[in-house]
C-alpha positions as CSV (number, residue, x, y, z in Angstrom):
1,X,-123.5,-161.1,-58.6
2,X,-120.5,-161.2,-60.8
3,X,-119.1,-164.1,-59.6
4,X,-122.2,-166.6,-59.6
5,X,-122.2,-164.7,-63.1
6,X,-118.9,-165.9,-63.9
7,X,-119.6,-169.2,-63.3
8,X,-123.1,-169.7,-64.8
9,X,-121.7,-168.9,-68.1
10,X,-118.6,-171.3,-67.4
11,X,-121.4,-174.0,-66.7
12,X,-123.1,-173.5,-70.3
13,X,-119.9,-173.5,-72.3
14,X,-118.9,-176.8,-71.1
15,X,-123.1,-177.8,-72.0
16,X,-121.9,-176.2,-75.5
17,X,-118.3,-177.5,-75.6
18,X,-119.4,-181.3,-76.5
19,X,-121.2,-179.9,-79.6
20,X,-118.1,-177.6,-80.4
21,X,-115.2,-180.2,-80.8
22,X,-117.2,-182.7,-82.6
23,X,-117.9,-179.9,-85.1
24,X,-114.1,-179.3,-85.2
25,X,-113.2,-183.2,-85.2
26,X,-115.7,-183.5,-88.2
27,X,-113.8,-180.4,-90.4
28,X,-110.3,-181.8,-89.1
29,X,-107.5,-181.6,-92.3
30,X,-106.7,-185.7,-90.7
31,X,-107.6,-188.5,-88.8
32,X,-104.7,-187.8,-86.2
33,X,-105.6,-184.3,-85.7
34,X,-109.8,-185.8,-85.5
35,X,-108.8,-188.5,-82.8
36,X,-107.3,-185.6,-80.3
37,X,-110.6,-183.7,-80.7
38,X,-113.0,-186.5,-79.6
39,X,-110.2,-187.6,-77.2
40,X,-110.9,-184.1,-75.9
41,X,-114.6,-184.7,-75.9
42,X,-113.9,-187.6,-73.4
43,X,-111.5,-185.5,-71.4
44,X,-114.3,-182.6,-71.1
45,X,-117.0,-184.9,-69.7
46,X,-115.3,-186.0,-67.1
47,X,-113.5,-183.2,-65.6
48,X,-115.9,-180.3,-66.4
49,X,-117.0,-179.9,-63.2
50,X,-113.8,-180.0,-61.4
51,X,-113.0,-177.7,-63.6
52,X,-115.4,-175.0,-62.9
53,X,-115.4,-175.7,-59.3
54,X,-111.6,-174.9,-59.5
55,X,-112.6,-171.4,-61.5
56,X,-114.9,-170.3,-59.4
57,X,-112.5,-171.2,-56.0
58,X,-109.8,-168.9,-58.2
59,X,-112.0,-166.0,-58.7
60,X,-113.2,-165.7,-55.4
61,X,-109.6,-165.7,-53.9
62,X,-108.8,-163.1,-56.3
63,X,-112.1,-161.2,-55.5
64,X,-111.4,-161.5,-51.6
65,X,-107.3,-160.6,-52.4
66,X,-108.9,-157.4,-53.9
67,X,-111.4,-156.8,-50.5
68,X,-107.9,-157.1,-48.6
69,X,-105.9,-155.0,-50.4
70,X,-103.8,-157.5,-51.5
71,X,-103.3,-157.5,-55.1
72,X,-100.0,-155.5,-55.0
73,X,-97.8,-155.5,-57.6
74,X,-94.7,-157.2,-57.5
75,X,-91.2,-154.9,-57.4
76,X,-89.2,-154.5,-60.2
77,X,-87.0,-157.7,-60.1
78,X,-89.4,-159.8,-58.1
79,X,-90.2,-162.1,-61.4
80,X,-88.3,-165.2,-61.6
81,X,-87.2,-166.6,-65.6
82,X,-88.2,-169.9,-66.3
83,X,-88.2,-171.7,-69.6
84,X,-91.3,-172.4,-71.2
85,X,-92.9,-175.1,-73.9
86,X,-93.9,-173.7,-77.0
87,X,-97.6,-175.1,-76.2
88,X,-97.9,-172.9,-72.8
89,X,-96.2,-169.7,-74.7
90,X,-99.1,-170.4,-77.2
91,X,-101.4,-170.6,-74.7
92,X,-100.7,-167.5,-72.6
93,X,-100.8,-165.6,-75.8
94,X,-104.4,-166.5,-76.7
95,X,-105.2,-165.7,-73.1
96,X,-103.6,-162.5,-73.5
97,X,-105.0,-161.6,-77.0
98,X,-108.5,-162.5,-75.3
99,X,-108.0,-160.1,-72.1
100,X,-106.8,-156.7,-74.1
101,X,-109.8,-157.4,-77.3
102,X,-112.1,-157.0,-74.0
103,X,-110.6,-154.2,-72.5
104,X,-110.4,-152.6,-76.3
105,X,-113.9,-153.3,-77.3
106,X,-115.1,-151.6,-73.7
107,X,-112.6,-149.2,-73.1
108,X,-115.1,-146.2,-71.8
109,X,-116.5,-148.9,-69.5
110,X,-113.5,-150.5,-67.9
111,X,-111.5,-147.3,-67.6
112,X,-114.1,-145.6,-66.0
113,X,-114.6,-148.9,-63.4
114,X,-111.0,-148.9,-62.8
115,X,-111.4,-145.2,-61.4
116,X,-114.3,-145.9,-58.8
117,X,-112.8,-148.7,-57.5
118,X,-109.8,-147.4,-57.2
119,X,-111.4,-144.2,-55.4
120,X,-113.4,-146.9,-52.9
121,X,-109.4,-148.4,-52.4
122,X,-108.0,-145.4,-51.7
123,X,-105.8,-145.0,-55.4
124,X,-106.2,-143.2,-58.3
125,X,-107.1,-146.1,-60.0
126,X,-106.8,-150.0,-60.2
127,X,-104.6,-152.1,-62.5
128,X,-107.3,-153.6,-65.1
129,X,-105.7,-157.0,-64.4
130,X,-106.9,-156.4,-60.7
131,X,-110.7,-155.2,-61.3
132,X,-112.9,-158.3,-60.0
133,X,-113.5,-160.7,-62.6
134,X,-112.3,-158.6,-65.0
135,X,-111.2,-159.6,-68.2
136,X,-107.8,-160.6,-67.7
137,X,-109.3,-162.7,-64.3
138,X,-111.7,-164.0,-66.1
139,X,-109.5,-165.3,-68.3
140,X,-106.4,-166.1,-66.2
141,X,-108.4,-168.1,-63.9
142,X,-109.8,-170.1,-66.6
143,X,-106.6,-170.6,-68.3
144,X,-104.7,-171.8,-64.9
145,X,-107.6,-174.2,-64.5
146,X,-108.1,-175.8,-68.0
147,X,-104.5,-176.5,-68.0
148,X,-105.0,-179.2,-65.8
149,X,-107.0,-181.3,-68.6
150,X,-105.4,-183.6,-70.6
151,X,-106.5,-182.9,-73.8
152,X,-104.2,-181.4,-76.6
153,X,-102.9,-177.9,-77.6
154,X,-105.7,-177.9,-80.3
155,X,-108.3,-179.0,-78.0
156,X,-107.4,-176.5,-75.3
157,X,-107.3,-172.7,-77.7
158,X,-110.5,-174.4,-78.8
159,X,-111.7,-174.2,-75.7
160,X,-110.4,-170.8,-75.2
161,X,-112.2,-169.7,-78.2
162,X,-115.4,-170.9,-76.9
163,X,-114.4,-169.0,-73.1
164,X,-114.0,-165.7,-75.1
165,X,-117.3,-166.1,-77.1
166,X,-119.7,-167.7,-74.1
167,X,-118.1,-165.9,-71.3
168,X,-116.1,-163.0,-71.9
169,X,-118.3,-161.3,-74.5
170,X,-121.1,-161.2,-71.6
171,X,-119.0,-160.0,-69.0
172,X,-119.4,-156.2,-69.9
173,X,-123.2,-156.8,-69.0
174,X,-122.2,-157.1,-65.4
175,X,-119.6,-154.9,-64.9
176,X,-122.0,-152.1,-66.5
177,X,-124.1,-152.9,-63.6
178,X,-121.7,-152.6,-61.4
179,X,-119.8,-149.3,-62.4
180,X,-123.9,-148.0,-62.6
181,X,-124.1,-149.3,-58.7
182,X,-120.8,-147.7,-57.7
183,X,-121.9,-144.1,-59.4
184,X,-125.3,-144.3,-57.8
185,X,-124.0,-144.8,-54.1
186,X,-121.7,-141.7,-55.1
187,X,-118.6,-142.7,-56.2
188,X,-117.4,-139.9,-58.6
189,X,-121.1,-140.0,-59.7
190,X,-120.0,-136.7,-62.1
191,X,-117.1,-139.2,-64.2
192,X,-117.5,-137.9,-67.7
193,X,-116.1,-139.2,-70.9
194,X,-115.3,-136.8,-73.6
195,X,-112.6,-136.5,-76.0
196,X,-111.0,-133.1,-76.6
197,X,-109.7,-132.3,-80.1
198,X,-106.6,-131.0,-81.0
199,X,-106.9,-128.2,-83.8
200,X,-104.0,-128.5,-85.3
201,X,-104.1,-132.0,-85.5
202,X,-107.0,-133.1,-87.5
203,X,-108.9,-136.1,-86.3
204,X,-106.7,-136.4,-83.1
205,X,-107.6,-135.9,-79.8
206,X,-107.5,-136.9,-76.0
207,X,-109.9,-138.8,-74.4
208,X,-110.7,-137.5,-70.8
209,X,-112.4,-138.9,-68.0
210,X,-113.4,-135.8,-65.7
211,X,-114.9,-135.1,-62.5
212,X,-117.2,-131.8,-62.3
213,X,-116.6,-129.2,-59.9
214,X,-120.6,-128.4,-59.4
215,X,-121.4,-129.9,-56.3
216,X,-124.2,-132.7,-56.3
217,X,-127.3,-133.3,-54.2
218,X,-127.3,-136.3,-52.2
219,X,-130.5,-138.5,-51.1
220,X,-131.2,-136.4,-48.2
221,X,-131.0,-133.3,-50.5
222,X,-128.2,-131.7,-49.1
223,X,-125.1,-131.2,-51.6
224,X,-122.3,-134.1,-51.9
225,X,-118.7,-132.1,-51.1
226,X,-117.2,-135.3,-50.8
227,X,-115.5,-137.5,-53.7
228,X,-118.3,-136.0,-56.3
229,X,-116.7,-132.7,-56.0
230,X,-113.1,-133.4,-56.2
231,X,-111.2,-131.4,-59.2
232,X,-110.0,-134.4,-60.9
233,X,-108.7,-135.7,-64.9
234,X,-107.4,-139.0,-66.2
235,X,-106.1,-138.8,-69.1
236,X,-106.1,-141.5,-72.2
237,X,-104.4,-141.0,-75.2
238,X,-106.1,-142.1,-78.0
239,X,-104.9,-142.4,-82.0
């Protein structure tokens, strides 16, 4: 579901999108900086679809990368330097900015995700960067897509701005239902989120996500031993 999620709401921002820049290309401070937004508009029309076709294809590789196993990190001197334009530093920024105000404004949700899947993978927990269709997916793939339009830097964090508003505030919906699926089947169904406060240190604390020792009943009524009743604690620090 969180793919054909994904790209529904990709579908409606470009529906949206023609509106957007023509309301940006009427409040533009010049006629040069107007022309590149309806320019855009052009642009838009005519390679939407590619465009989300191409977004979808890159979520599902990185969803089936993540069924594999796949999405290893790279070693410590693995990265290769490159120069960059100041247009595509400007652009991985606002991808960037747009991934971690996600992950802050659902922290309790994402953290907890990144636990059950990693207990279904085996690990103590998944990067956020690799939990499917995430936030910083969502947005890389749409980034390494939209670059291929023609349409100016202005054009393109416009764009971006729209992605975060149409697509990423929604995606918490889905990944709610699927953290809620994952605890039902029984992976660490007991996860609790509490923060512990430190008395000396007034209005500081720790945030803890915990697993209870107290065995749990499974469907056929018999207790759950397994995952549920591992002695576990991941620990957050919070300011």
């Amino acid at each position: 579901k969180v793919i054909p999620a994904a790209d529904a709401l990709t579908r409606n921002l470009f529906l949206s999108a023609d509106d957007v820049l023509f309301d940006y290309a009427d409040k533009a401070e010049s006629n040069a900086i107007q022309a590149k937004f309806i320019e855009g508009q052009s642009e838009i029309r005519l390679q939407s679809t590619q465009v989300c076709e191409q977004f979808h294809e890159k979520l599902e590789s990185d969803f089936f990368k993540f069924m594999r196993r796949e999405n290893e990190r790279k070693a410590p001197g693995a990265e290769t330097l490159s120069l960059v334009s100041t247009e595509a530093y400007e652009s991985s920024l606002a991808i960037k900015t747009i991934s971690e105000q996600a992950l802050r404004n659902n922290q309790e949700l994402y953290h907890a995700l990144s636990l059950r899947l990693g207990a279904v993978t085996g690990q103590p927990a998944i990067a956020y960067e690799d939990i499917p269709a995430g936030p910083h997916q969502l947005a890389g793939a749409f980034e390494s897509t939209a670059r291929a339009l023609n349409v100016e830097r202005q054009v393109l964090l416009a764009l971006y701005t729209l992605f975060e508003r149409e697509v990423i505030r929604e995606s918490p919906e889905w990944h709610d239902e699927l953290n809620e699926a994952l605890r039902k089947v029984g992976i660490l169904p007991t996860l609790r989120y509490s923060i512990k406060r430190d008395p000396d240190k007034l209005g500081t604390g720790t945030k803890e996500y915990q697993l209870d020792n107290t065995p749990t009943a499974d469907r056929t009524g018999a207790p759950n031993t397994g995952i549920s009743a591992a002695n576990a604690r991941y620990r957050a620090t919070s300011n």
